[in-house]
N, C-alpha and C positions, 0 to 999 in steps of 0.2 A: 430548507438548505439554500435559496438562492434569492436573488432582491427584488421582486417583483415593482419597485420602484423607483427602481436605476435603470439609466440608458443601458441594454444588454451590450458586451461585445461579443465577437468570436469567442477567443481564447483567454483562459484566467490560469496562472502558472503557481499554484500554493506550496512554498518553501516553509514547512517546521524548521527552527534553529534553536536550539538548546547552548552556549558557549559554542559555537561552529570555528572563534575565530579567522584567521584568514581566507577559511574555506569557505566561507559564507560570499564573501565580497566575490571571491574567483568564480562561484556560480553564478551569483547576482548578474555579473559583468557578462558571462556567456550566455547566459539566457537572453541579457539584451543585445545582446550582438544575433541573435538568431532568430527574433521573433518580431513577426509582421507588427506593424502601427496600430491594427486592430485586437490588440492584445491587453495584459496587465499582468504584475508579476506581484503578487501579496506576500508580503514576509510575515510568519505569525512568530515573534520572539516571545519564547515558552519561557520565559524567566533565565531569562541570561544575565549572567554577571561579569563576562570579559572585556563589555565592550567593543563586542562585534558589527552590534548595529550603529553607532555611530558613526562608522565608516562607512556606510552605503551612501548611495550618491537618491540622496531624499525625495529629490524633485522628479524622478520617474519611476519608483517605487511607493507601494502602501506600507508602512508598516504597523500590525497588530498585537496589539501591548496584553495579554492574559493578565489580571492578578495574581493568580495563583496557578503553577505549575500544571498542565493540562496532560501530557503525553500525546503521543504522538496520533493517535485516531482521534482524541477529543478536540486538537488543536487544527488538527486537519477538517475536520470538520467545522470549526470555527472561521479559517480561513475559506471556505468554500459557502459559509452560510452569508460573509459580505461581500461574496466573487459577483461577477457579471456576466462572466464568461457563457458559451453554451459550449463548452467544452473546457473540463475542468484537468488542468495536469497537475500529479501530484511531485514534488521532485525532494528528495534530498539535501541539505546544504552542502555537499561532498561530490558535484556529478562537475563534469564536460557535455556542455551540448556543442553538435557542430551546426552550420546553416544548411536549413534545409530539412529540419526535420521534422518538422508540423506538419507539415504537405500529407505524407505517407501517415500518419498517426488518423487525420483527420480524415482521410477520402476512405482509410479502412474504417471507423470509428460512425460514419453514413450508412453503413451496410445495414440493412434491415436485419433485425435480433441482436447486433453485434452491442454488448456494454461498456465495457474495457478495450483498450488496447495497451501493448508495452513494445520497448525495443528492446535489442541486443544491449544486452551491458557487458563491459568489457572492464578488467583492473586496470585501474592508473596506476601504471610504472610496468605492467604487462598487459598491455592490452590486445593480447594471443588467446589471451585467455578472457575467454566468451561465455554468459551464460543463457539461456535463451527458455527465461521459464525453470519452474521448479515442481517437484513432486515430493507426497513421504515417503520416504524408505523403511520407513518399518513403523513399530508400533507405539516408538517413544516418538514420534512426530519429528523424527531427523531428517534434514532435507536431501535432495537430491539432484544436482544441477541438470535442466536440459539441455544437450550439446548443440539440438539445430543441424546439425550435421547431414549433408544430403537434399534439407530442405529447400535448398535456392531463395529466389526473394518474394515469393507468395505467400502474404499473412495465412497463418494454419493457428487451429486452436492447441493451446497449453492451459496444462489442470490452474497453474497460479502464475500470477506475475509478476516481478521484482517489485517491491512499495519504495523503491529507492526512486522512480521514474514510470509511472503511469498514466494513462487518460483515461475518462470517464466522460461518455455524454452527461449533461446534467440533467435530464432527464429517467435516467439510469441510476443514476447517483438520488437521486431524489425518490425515487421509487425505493428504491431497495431499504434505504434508510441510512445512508452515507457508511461511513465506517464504524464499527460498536465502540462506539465512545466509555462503555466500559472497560474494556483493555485498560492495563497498568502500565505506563508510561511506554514500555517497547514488549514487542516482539510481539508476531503471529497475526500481526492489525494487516497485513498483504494477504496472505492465504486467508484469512476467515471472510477478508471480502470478493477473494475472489470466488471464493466455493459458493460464497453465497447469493454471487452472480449469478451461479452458472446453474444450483438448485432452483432460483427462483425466473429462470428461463431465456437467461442472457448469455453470452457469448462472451469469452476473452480469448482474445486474437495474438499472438506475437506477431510483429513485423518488422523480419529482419533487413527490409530496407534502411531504417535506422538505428544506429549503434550511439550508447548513451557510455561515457567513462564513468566510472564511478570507485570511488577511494573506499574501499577495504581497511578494518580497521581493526587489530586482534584487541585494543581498550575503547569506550567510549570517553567523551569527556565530561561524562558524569556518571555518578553513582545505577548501577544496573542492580535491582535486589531479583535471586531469581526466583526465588516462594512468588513474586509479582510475575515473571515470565511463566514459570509453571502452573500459576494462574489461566495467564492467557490461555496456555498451551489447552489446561482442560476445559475451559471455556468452549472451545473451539468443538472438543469431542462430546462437552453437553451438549449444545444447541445443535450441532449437525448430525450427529453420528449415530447408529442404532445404540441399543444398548450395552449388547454383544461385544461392538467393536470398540464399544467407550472402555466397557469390563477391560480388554487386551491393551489399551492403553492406560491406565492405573497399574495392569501387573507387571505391562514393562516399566511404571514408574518407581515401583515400589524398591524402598533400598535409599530413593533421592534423601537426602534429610529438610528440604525445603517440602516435601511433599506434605506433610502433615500442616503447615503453616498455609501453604497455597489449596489446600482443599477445606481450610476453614476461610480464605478470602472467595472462594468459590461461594460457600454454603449462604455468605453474608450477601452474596452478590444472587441479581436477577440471571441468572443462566435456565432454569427450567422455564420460567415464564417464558422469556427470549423465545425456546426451546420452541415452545405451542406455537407460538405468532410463526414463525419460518414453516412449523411442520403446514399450518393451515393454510398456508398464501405458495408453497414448493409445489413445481412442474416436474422437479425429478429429486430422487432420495438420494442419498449416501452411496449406497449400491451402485446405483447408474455410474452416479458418481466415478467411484475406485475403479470402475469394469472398465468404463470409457476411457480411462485415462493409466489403465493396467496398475493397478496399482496394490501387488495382490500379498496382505499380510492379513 
């Protein structure tokens, strides 16, 4: 995952862009306005055709040209396998950073066990509304915002953490085996890596000293298939989950009409192998998992 023959720096800032339009450039711009000289911000354009990258100001950015259409874990990961950084942030083309907020990501991100960290994310155009961390609420894998609420500004651990704006030692990241580059284009690529931080003995921190804006968006601007999401989704409950609790997630799926299509992109796909590698190399199960983090369907 990383260049063992490049000058290392600190921090390496990896932006997926799929057509982001404007919103690309307005990140690009905040991330450099906020991040130390010891840095680098890689754009990996997943096959865009708007014309967003052309606008980027070239001479202080990388940019990373895919052939073909990657999604968003394979791309990420592509973008972190030419990084330098020893600290990998993964960010959205949609976010606000303000100055100042490496410092706190970075001194929590030190702590011995600790793999991940994230910040408070807040919506642009209401940024009242905070989410700090996420959980499942039930058995069809729906999420469930954590409010934070009460916690003051001491990093605490959360079961998963926003994929819109995250860090990763890359030593963490290299270990664990970066993001499942199987994943289909979106969804579920934050929670599968963060559970499978935290099974295989690592830590993810929130740290609400830093608040990330980030744009909410009820369409993407591209095609979403979701037999592909639902994919991921049981993806997720093959490789991690007992069998038991995999079972309760198919009966709450059943009824989907994409189900039938996404459990034959499942069958075609390495999910049981995956399965063996995580159960042989995990410090803690499923169980621990859901218990620690109350999560109880």
């Amino acid at each position: 995952m990383g260049s063992s023959d490049r000058e290392s720096l600190e921090t390496s800032v990896v932006v997926v862009s799929h057509n982001e339009g404007e919103n690309l450039l307005r990140t690009v711009h905040s991330l450099l306005d906020a991040l130390p000289p010891a840095s680098e911000i890689i754009v990996v354009d997943d096959t865009s055709t708007d014309g967003s990258i052309e606008a980027l100001p070239v001479d202080r950015i990388r940019v990373v040209r895919p052939e073909t259409r990657l999604g968003i874990s394979a791309a990420r990961n592509l973008g972190a396998s030419v990084s330098r950084g020893e600290i990998l942030i993964f960010s959205d083309a949609h976010v606000d950073v303000r100055p100042g907020f490496l410092e706190p990501l970075r001194s929590t991100l030190n702590r011995p066990g600790v793999g991940a960290v994230g910040p408070l994310v807040s919506t642009r155009g209401a940024e009242d509304h905070k989410g700090c961390g996420f959980r499942w609420r039930d058995a069809g894998l729906n999420i469930e915002w954590l409010s934070g609420q009460g916690r003051g500004t001491t990093p605490y651990p959360v079961p998963m953490l926003v994929g819109c704006f995250m860090a990763v030692r890359r030593d963490a990241f290299v270990d664990v085996g970066g993001f499942d580059a199987d994943m289909i284009v979106y969804g579920y690529e934050d929670a599968e890596l963060s559970m499978r931080l935290w099974v295989l003995g690592y830590q993810c921190l929130l740290v609400p000293e830093v608040d990330v804006t980030h744009l909410f968006r009820s369409t993407h601007p591209y095609a979403v298939n979701w037999a592909a999401t639902l994919h991921n989704l049981l993806r997720v409950a093959v490789v991690h989950f007992s069998a038991e609790r995999y079972r309760r997630v198919v009966a709450c799926l059943k009824g989907q009409d994409a189900l039938p299509s996404a459990l034959a992109l499942l069958l075609d796909g390495n999910a049981s192998e995956r399965r063996r590698e995580i159960k042989d190399r995990r410090k803690r199960d499923d169980e621990w998992y859901f218990r620690e983090f109350h999560m109880h369907w």
